[in-house]
C-alpha positions in Angstrom: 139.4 91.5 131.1 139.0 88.0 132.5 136.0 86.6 133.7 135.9 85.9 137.8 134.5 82.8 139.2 131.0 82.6 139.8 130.0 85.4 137.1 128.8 85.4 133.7 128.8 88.0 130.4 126.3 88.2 128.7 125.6 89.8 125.4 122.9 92.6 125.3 121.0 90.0 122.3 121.3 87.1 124.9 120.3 89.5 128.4 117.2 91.0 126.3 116.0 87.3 125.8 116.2 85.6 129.0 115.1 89.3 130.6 118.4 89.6 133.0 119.5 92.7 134.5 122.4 93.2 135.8 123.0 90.7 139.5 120.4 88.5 138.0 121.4 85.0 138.7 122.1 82.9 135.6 121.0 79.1 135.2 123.8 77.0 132.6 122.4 73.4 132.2 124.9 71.2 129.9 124.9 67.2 130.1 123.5 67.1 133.2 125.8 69.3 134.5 124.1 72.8 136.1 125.5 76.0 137.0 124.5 78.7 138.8 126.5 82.3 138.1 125.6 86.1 138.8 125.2 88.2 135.8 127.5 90.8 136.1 128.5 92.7 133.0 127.5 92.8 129.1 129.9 92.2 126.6 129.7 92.4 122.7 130.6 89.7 120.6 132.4 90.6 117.3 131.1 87.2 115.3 128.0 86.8 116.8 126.4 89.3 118.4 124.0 89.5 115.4 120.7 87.2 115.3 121.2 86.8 112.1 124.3 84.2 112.9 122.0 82.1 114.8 124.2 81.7 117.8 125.0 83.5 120.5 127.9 83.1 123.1 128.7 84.7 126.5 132.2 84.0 128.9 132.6 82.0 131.4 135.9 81.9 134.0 138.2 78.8 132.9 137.1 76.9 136.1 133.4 77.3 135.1 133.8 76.6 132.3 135.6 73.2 133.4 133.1 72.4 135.4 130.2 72.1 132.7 132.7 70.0 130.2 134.2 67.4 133.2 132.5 63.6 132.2 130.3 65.3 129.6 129.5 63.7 126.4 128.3 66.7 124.7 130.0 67.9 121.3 132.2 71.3 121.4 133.2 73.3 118.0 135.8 75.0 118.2 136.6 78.3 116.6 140.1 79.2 114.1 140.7 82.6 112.9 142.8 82.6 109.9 144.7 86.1 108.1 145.5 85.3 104.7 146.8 87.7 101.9 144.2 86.2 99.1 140.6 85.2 100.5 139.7 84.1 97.8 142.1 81.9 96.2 142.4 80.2 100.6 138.5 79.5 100.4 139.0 77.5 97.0 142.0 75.6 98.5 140.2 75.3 101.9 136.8 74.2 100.5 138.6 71.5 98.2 140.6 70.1 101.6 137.1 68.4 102.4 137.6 69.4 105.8 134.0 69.4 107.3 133.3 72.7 109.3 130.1 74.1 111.0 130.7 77.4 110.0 133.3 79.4 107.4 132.6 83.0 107.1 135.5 86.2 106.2 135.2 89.4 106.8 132.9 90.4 104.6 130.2 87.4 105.7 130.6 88.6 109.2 130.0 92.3 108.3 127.0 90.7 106.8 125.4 89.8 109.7 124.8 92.9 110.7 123.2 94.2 107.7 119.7 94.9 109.7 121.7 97.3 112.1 123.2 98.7 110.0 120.0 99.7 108.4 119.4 101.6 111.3 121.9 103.3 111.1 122.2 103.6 107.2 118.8 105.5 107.6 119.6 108.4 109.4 121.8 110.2 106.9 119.3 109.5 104.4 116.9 111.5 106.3 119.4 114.0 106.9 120.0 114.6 103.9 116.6 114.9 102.9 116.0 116.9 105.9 118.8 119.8 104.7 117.3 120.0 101.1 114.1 120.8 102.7 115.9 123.1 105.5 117.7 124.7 102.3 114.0 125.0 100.0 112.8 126.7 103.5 115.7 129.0 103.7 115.5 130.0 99.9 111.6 130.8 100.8 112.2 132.5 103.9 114.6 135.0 102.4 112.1 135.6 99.4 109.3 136.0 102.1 111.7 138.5 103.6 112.4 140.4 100.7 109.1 140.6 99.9 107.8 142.2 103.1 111.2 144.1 103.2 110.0 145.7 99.4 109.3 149.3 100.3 112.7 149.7 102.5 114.9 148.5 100.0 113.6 150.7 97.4 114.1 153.6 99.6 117.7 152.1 100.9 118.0 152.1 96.6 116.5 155.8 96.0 119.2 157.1 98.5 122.0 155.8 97.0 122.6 152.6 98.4 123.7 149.8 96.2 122.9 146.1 95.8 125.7 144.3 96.7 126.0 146.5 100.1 122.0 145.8 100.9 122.9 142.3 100.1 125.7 141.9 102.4 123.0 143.2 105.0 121.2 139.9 104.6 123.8 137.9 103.9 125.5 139.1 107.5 122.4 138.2 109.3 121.9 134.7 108.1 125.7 134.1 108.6 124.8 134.8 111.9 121.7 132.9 112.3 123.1 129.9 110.8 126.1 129.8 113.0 124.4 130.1 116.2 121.9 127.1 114.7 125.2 125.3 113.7 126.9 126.0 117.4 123.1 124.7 119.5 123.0 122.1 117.0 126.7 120.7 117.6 125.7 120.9 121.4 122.2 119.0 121.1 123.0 116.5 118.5 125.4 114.8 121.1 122.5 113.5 123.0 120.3 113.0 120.4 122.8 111.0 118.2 123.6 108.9 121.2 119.9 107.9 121.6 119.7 107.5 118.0 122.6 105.2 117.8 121.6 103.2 121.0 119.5 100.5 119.2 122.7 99.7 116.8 125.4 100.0 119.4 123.8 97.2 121.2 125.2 94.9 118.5 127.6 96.7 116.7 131.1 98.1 117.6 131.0 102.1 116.7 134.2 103.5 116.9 133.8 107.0 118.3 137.7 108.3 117.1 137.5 111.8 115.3 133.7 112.0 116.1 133.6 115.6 117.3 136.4 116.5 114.8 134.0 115.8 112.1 131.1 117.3 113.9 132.7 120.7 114.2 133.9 120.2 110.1 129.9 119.5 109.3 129.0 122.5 111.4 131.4 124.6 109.3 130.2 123.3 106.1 126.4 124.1 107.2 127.2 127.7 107.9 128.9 128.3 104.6 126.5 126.1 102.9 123.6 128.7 104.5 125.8 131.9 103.9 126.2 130.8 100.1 123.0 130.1 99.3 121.8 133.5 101.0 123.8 135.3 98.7 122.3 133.6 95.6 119.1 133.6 96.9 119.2 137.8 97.6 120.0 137.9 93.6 116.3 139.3 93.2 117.4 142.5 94.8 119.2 143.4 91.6 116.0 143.9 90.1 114.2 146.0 92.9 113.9 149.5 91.9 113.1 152.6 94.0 109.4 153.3 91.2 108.0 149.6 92.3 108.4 150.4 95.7 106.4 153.5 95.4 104.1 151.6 93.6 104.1 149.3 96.4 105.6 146.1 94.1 103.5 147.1 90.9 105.2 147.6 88.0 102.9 148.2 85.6 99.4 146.5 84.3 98.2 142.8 82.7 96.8 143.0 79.7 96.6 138.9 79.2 94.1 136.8 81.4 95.3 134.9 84.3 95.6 131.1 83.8 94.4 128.5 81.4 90.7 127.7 82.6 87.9 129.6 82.3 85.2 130.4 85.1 82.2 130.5 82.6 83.2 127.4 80.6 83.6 125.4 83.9 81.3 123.7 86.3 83.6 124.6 89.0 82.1 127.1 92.0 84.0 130.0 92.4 86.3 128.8 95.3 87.3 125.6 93.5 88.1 127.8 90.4 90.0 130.4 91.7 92.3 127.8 93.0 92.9 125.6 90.1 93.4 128.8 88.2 96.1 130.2 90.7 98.2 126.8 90.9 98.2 126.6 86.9 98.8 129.6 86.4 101.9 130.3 89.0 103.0 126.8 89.5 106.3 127.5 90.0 105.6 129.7 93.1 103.9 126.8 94.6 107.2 124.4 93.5 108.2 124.9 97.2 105.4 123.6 98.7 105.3 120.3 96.0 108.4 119.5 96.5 109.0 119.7 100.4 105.1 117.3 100.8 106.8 114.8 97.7 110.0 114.2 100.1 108.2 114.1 103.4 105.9 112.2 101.7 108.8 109.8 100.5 110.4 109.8 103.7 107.3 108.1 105.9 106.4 105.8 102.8 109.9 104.3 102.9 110.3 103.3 106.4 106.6 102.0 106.1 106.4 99.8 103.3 110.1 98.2 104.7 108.6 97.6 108.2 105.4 96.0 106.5 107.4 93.6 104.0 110.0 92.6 107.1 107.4 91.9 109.3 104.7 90.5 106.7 104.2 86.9 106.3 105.2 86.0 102.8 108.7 87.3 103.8 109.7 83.6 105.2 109.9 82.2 101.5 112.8 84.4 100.9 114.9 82.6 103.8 114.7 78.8 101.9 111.2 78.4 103.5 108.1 77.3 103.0 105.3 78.9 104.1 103.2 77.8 106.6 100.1 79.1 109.5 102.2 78.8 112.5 105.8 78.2 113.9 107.6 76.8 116.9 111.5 77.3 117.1 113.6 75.4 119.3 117.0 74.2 119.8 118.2 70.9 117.6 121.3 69.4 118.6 123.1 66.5 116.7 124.9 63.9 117.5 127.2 61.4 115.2 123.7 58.9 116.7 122.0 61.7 114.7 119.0 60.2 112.0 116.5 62.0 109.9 114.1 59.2 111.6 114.4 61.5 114.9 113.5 64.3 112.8 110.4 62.4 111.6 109.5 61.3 115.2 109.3 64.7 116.2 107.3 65.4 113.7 105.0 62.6 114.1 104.7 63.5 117.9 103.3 67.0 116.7 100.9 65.9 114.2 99.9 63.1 117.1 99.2 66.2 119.3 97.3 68.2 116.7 95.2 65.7 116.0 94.2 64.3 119.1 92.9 68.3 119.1 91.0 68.3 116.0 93.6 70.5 114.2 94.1 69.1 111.0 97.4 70.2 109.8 100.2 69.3 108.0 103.9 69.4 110.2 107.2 69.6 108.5 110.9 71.1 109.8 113.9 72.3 107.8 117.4 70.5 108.5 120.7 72.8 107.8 123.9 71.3 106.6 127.2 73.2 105.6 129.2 71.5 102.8 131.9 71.8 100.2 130.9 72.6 96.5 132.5 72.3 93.3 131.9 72.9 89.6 134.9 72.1 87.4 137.8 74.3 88.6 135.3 76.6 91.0 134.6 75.7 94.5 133.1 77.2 97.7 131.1 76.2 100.6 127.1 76.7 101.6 124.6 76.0 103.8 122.3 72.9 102.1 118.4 72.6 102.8 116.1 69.7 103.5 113.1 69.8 104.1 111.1 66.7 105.9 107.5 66.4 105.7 106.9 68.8 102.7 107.4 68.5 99.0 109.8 71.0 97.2 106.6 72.3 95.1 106.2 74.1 98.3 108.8 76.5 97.5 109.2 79.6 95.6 111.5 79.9 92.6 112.8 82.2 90.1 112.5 80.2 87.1 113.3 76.2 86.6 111.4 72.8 88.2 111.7 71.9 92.0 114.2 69.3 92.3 111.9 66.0 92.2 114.6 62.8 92.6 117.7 62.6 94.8 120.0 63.5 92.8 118.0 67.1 91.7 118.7 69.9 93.3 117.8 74.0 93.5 120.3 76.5 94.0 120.5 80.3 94.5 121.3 83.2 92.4 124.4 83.5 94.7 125.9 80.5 94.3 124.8 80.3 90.0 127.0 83.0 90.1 129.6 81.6 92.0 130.7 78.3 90.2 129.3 79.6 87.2 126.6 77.3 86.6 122.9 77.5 85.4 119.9 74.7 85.3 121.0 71.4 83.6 124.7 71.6 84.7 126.4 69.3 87.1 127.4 69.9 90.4 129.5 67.8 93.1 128.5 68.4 97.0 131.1 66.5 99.7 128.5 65.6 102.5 131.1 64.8 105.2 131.2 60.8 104.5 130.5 60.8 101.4 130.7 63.1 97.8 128.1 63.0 95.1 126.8 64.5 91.8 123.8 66.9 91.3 122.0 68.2 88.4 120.7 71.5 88.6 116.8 72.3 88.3 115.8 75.3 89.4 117.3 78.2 90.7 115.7 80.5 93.8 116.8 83.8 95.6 117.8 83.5 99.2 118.5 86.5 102.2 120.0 83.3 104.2 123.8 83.6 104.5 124.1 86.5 102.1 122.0 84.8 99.7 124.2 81.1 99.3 121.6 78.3 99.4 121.1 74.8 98.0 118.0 72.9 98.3 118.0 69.1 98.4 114.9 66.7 97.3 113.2 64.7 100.3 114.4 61.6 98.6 118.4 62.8 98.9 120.1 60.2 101.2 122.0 62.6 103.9 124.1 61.9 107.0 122.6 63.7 109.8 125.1 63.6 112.0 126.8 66.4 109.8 123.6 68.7 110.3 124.3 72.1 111.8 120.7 73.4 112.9 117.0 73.6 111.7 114.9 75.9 111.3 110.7 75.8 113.1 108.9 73.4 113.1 106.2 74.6 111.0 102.3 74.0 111.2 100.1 74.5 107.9 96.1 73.8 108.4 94.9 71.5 105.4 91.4 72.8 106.0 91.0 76.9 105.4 90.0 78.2 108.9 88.0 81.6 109.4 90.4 84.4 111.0 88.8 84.1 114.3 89.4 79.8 114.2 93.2 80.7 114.1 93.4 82.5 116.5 91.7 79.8 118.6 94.0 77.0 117.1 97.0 79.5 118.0 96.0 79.6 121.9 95.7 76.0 121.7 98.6 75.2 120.3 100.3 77.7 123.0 99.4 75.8 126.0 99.9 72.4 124.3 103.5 74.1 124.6 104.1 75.8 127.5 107.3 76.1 127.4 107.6 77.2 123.4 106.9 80.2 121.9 104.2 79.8 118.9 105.0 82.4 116.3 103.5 84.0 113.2 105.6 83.9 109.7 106.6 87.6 110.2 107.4 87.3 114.1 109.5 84.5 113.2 111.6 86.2 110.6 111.8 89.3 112.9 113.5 86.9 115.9 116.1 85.6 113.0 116.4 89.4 112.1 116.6 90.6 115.5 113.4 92.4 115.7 114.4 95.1 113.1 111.1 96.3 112.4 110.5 97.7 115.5 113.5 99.6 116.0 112.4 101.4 112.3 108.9 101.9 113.8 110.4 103.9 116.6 112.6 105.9 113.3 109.4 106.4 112.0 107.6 108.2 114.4 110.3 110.3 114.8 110.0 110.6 111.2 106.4 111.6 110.9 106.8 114.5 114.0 109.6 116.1 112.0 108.0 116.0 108.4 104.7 116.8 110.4 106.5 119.8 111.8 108.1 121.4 108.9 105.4 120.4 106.8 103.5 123.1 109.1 105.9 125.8 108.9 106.5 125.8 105.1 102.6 126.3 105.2 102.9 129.0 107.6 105.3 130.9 105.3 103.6 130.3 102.2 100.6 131.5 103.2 101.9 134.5 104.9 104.0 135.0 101.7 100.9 134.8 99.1 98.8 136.9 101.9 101.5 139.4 101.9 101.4 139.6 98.0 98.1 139.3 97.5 96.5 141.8 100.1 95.3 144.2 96.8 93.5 140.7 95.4 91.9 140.5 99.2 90.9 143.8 99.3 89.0 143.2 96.3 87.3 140.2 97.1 86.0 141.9 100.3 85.1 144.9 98.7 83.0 143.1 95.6 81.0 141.0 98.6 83.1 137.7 99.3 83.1 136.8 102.9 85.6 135.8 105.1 85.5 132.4 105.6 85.4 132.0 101.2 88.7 133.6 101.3 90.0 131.3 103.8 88.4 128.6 101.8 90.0 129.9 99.0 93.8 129.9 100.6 93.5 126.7 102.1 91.9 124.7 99.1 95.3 125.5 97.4 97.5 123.9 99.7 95.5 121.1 99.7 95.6 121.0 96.1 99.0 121.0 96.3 99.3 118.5 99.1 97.0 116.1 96.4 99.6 116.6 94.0 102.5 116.3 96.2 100.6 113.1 97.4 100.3 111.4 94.0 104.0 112.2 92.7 105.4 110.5 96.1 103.3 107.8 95.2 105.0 107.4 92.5 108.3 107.4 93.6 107.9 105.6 96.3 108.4 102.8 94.3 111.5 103.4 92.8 113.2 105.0 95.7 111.9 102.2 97.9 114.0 99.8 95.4 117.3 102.1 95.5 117.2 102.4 99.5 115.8 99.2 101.2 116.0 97.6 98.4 119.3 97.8 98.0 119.5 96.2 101.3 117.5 93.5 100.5 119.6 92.5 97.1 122.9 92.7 99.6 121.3 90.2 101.5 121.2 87.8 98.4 117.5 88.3 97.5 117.7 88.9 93.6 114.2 90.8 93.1 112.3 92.8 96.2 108.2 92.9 96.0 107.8 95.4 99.1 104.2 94.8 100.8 102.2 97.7 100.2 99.0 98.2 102.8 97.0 100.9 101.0 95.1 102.0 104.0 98.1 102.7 106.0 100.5 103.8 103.7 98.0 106.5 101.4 95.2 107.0 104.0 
């Protein structure tokens, strides 16, 4: 629909930073040239709506929009969309044409952008499918708990005549029954509660709802078959019930072997601890239910936990062609064809001015984007270049090879390697918009920047700036080594020195370029932790009430030979937390690895070539 006079659409991105609601009035300065429209509806932008594109548009009527461009000076991009049968083979031709853009991205860049939300929404199958092998290792137990306590009826349903497969079918009817009443609640709830779940990614994203409740009703069906075939396999054991046990009440005869693999007079255990051990390594397999369903709750907190930690930690800016620093000020860089790296340096000088007249002693340096054609031999493609002024290109991180030294050096990513086929030593040709030169390769470095394309310039490269496309902060790094509670005083400083900027952390500033992904997972993993939490509890309920049930001639025992009470609770509940120990150490384990297939996974998509998740002990296994 078009836009009326006098309004504006805004993104949700863009209406979440300037805190609009809907009738808010919205201020447009351009040139000297101001605006004043009512906000009146949200939009979503197909390109950029992500914060990982680094900009963000909203509409305008056509009168509006003349009024902010009449007599103005300012420079306006303008955007092509091109279908072509081969991408590929268009992008060579394209990027060989010399043709200086701001931006060239296909479909597959674009999807890209949106990698973060679709982590979102990437993560909730994996937790349901986690979730229904637990729901399934709870089913498998509930029916054994049942058969159990059911012993003495099916024996006499046996002695009468009855056979198997009929008592079977009795079971087998009933949890058809259960699980299709579950399956027709849960079709019902999970409308509401997919909607909220979705809401964070449907912000940015366009979800397309066709055939949504088809395949709802189709996952339904294939739970309650799922549930109705595992019920029959899982009522197997009454094949091998006979009417004698259940007179005996489940015996079927004595043990003439001792019970486990450690002995109570050659250990130093008490009697508590010992009886135990001896029960979990004796009947492991019994308490399989319990290991595994801890293991994958276990897994499924850790996961979410170490990827918050490493996207909001502060070493994560190296892997976005930066390098690190104490503090960081974004703001808005527009150039000109009057465009210099001297007014790059000026602003930099103002800074350290500032700092200084403060007693902060620091070092101030920015990052300057360019976008430029490539080529190696016959291979060509386009990439975002680096420069960095103010700091040496020791500062940054790289996978193996020298930092680019003299101007004609430079560092590339793994993505780009790949891409013309090249490796440290060999010979590559950038076009820089006025001019086209020769580099020789030095190093090579992993990159989450523009699906992991990168090059990185020496300070001494002569550049036109008035074909830059953006920076990045500008960064502050103390030169002295501050106590924690200094920084935080230097930080408030350097807030009201400006006002009107927002002073950021390493972490805070890659979760603005990321679009704050790490708190929509912290709100996943709450939710997380109250459903593992939950079932967690009811597996214990069942187990104990299961080895209760099996064990009431044991108890009986006990009691009758002196132990108290409260040493037979000890005695149950020191197993599951045995068990939980155990269960605690394996999903530390695999945390790991499973951490590298899942987020991971994300991260490599992204262009970074090897993930070092940050692990905070305390939070994580305390």
């Amino acid at each position: 629909s078009s836009v009326p006079e006098g309004e504006i659409f805004l993104t949700s991105q863009m209406a979440a930073q300037l805190n609009a609601k809907i009738g808010d009035k919205i201020t447009i300065e351009s040139d000297g040239h101001t605006l004043e429209l009512t906000f009146t509806k949200t939009t979503k932008d197909l390109v950029f709506s992500s914060p990982m594109a680094g900009i963000t548009r909203y509409l305008v009527s056509e009168k509006d929009y003349q009024k902010l461009i009449s007599d103005s000076q300012m420079s306006y991009f303008v955007f092509y969309g091109i279908k072509t049968g081969d991408v590929p083979q268009f992008e060579n031709s394209f990027n060989k044409s010399g043709i200086s853009t701001f931006m060239v991205a296909d479909i597959s860049l674009i999807k890209m952008m949106y990698i973060m939300d679709m982590v979102i929404a990437g993560v909730m199958p994996l937790v349901s499918v986690c979730l229904i092998i637990i729901s399934i290792i709870i089913l498998r137990f509930t029916i054994v708990f049942t058969l159990n306590e059911e012993f003495r009826e099916i024996g006499v349903m046996k002695a009468i005549g009855i056979g198997s497969r009929k008592i079977r079918g009795l079971y087998i009817v009933k949890y058809f029954a259960v699980s299709a009443l579950g399956s027709f609640i849960g079709f019902f709830a999970g409308i509401p509660f997919a909607s909220m779940l979705i809401r964070q990614v449907s912000e940015n994203i366009i979800i397309s709802a066709s055939h949504s409740i088809f395949i709802n009703i189709i996952c339904c069906i294939a739970v309650v078959l799922v549930v109705t075939g595992f019920s029959y396999l899982s009522t197997g054991m009454v094949k091998k019930f006979s009417p004698i046990e259940a007179i005996r009440n489940g015996s079927n005869g004595e043990r003439y072997k001792s019970k486990g693999v450690i002995s109570l007079n050659r250990s130093r255990l008490g009697v508590i601890p010992f009886m135990a051990l001896n029960d979990i390594f004796s009947g492991l397999k019994k308490f399989m239910v319990l290991i595994l369903t801890f293991t994958i709750g276990f897994i499924l907190i850790i996961i979410p936990i170490n990827s918050i930690n490493t996207l909001s930690g502060e070493h994560l800016v190296k892997w976005f062609s930066m390098a690190e620093s104490d503090l960081y000020i974004p703001e808005e860089a527009v150039f000109t064809p009057e465009s210099s790296r001297a007014d790059v340096q000026n602003n930099i000088d103002e800074v350290k001015k500032k700092l200084a007249g403060n007693n902060i002693p620091a070092s101030v340096f920015k990052e300057t984007i360019f976008k430029f054609s490539i080529s190696k031999g016959d291979k060509s493609s386009s990439s975002i270049v680096f420069q960095g002024t103010g700091v040496g290109t020791d500062q940054y991180t790289y996978t193996y090879g020298t930092p680019p030294e003299n101007a004609d050096e430079i560092a590339i990513t793994h993505v780009i390697a790949d891409k013309l086929g090249a490796d440290i030593g060999d010979t590559i040709r950038i076009n820089m918009g006025d001019k086209e030169s020769e580099f020789i390769v030095t190093a090579i470095y992993q990159s989450m920047n523009n699906s992991g394309q990168g090059i990185r310039l020496s300070e001494k490269a002569d550049l036109n700036y008035a074909y830059a496309m953006g920076q990045f902060a500008t960064q502050i790094k103390y030169t002295d080594n501050p106590s924690p509670d200094e920084e935080q005083r230097r930080m408030e400083l350097i807030k009201k020195l400006y006002p009107d900027k927002e002073v950021m952390l390493g972490g805070e500033y890659v979760n603005e370029m990321l679009g704050d992904i790490a708190e929509s997972l912290s709100g996943i993993k709450n939710l997380i932790i109250i459903v593992v939490l939950c079932i967690n509890a009811l597996v214990v309920i069942l187990m104990v009430k299961t080895l209760m049930t099996r064990e009431k001639g044991e108890i009986g025992m006990l009691k009758a030979i002196g132990f108290r009470n409260g040493a037979i609770i000890m005695w149950q509940c020191m197993r599951i937390g045995i068990i939980l120990l155990i269960s605690i150490i394996i999903g530390a384990l695999l945390s790991g690895p499973v951490s590298q297939i899942s987020s991971g996974a994300v991260f490599r998509m992204m262009g970074a070539s090897s993930v070092e998740f940050e692990i905070r002990p305390v939070e994580v296994y305390i």
